[in-house]
C-alpha positions, -999 to +999 in steps of 0.1 A: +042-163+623+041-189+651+071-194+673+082-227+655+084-210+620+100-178+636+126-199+655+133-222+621+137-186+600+158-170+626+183-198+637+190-205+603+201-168+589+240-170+588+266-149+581+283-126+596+278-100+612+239-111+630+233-084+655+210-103+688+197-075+713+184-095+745+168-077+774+140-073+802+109-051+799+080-041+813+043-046+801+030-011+821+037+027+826+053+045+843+080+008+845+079+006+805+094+043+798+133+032+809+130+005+782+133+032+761+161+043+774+177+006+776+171+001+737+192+030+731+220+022+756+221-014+738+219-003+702+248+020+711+267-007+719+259-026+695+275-002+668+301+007+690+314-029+685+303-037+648+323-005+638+353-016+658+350-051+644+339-043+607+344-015+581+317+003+580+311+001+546+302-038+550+273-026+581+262+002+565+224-014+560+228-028+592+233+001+608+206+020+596+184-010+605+196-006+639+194+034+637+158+029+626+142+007+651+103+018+664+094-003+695+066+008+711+070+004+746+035-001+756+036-036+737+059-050+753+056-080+782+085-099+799+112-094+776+121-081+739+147-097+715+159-082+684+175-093+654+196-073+634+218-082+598+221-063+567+190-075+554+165-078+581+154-060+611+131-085+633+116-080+671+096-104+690+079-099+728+079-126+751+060-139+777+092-150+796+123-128+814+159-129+796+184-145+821+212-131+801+207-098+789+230-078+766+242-074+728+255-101+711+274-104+672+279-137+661+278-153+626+243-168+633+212-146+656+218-160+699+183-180+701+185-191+733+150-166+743+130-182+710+138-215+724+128-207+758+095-193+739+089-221+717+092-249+751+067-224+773+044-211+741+012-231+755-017-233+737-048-252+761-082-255+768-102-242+798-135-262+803-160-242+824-180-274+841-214-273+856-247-291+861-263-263+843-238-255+819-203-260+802-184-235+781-157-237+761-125-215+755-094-216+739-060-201+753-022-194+751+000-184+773-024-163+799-047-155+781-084-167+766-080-161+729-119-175+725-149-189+735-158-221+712-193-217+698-200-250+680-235-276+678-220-288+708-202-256+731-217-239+751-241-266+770-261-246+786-300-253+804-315-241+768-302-271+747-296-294+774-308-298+808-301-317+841-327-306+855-345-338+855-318-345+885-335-325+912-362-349+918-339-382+922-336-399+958-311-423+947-280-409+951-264-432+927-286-429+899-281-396+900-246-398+904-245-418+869-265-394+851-238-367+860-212-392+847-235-397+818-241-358+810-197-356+815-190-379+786-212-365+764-190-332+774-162-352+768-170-364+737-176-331+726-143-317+736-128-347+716-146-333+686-127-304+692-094-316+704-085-335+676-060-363+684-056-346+719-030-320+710-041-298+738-045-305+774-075-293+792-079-270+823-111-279+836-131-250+866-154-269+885-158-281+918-133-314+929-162-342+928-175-329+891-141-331+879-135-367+896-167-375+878-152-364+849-119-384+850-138-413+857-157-410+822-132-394+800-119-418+771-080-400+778-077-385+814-044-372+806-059-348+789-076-332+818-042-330+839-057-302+870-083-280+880-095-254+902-130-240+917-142-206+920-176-190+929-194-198+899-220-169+907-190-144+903-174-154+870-145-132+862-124-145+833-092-119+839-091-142+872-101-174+853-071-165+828-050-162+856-060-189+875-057-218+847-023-202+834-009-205+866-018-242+872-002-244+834+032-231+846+028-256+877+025-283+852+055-273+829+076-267+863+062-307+871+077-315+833+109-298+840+120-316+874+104-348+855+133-344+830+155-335+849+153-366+873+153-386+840+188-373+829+197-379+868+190-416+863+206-417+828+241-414+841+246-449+850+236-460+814+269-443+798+243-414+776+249-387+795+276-362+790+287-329+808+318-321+785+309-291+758+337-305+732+316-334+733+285-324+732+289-304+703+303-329+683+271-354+693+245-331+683+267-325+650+258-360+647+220-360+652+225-380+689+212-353+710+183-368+729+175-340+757+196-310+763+195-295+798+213-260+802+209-238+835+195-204+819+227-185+834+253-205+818+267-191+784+301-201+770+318-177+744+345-199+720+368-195+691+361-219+667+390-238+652+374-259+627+339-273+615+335-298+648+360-281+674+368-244+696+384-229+719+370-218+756+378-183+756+367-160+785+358-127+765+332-126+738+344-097+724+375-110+709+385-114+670+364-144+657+347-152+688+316-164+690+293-154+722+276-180+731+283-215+716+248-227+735+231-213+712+241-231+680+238-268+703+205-260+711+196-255+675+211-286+662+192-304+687+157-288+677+164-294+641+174-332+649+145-336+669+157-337+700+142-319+731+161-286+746+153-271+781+169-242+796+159-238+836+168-222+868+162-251+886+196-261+901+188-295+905+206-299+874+238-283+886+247-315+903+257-328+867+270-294+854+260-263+838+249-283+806+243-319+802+235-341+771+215-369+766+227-391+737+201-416+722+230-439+713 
């Protein structure tokens, strides 16, 4: 199921009790063998506190769900997340490290991680570019999933050539057959990229990719590159390479929206007060939400639109994290959500609000 789908099915279970177990892993031996050990320090807690909150004849299939989790240690990456009621055991991996780790019970799953997932989940192109031939491959996250094979990927010398370059003394001439060869390239990627979804890492020295931005119908969609030794092609380090230049680029996107909630002050849109953001994303007026990853708030509710600020999470009716539920009403309204360590944004507060009216 793709991260959109799982976040929609997850953030809209309700009811209480929904068990959320949030923590750190580690994707290799001899690291991922205490993660073991962490799962079963945090189930315990978890029924420590569902059977001091709940009889235990209203958890009993919970429980068992919780008694019978099977995580296999050596799948995990950054993090795990797990999500626990009476009628559903779920566990996803992510990419991405937990900022706030721990058990939570609540009357809907904490979502905060999924959100995190679906905002970073990248799917992109990596365009191999050469004079005497162009591949093709499609990624997420940091790693190739495929090379496209199509009637146009790969180019290579076989199906089309450059090599009528070589003898050229014009420098220019030659220069706009490049240009010529890179738009038929980029017409093919078109063909691919339908509607340009998906942005475009492209390997290849700096002048072949200028060349290539100079022919390209949309530029955007070819946003950075980077060069290796094309007579040592390794694609672990090409995977590496072009997912690290995508994180750059979300990290650009970030600060970008940030600054743009900076400058939104003056306009009377912005607001830093929880009661009140709440209530405008009840509303459907949540624009962009900003929240610094180590932020959490824990509240009582006291009625459909209002709570309390309470201090511990664990008391009667409390609900751990009220983030969690603005975030969602912001998604579903479609409004953009970002949570960051970037403490630019701490100048306005731990969470701020942009309203669209």
């Amino acid at each position: 199921m793709a991260i959109k789908e799982q976040l929609k099915a997850i953030a809209e279970t309700q009811g209480m009790p929904c068990v959320t177990i949030s923590f750190n892993t580690h994707r290799t031996r001899p690291a991922n063998q205490k993660d073991e050990l962490n799962l079963k320090n945090h189930v315990k807690e978890a029924e420590k506190r569902l059977l001091e909150e709940f009889p235990k004849n209203e958890i009993t299939s919970l429980l068992d769900h919780l008694k019978n989790l099977d995580i296999d240690v050596n799948a995990n990456k950054e993090s795990i997340h797990i999500f626990v009621n009476n009628e559903k055991a779920e566990v996803i991996r992510s990419n991405w490290p937990v900022a706030i780790e721990g058990v939570f019970v609540d009357t809907s799953f904490a979502i905060r991680p999924l959100i995190k997932n679906f905002n970073r989940e990248k799917g992109y192109y990596i365009l191999m570019l050469t004079l005497k031939e162009v591949h093709l491959y499609e990624a997420e996250n940091e790693s190739i999933v495929k090379e496209v094979i199509n009637d146009d990927f790969p180019f290579t010398e076989a199906n089309y050539t450059m090599g009528h370059l070589k003898p050229l003394s014009d420098s220019e001439r030659q220069d706009n057959k490049i240009r010529d060869f890179y738009n038929v390239v980029d017409k093919a990627l078109q063909r691919v990229n339908h509607e340009n979804e998906k942005i475009c890492i492209v390997v290849s020295t700096e002048e072949n990719f200028a060349m290539l931005n100079q022919v390209a119908d949309y530029p955007a969609v070819y946003p950075t590159y980077f060069s290796i030794d094309f007579n040592k092609v390794h694609l672990p380090d090409v995977e590496k390479k072009a997912w690290d230049k995508v994180t750059q680029l979300q990290s650009i996107d970030r600060t970008k929206l940030i600054n743009e909630m900076k400058e939104a002050v003056s306009s009377g849109h912005v607001s830093t007060d929880l009661q009140e953001i709440y209530q405008a994303v009840l509303d459907g007026r949540g624009d962009l939400l900003i929240v610094h990853q180590d932020f959490q708030q824990p509240v009582r509710m006291t009625g459909d639109r209002t709570f309390d600020i309470i201090q511990d999470s664990k008391e009667p009716n409390a609900l751990d994290d009220i983030t969690s539920l603005i975030a969602w009403e912001v998604i579903k309204k479609k409004g953009q959500v970002i949570f960051t360590n970037q403490n630019e944004i701490k100048e306005l507060g731990d969470i701020v609000l942009r309203t669209r009216y």
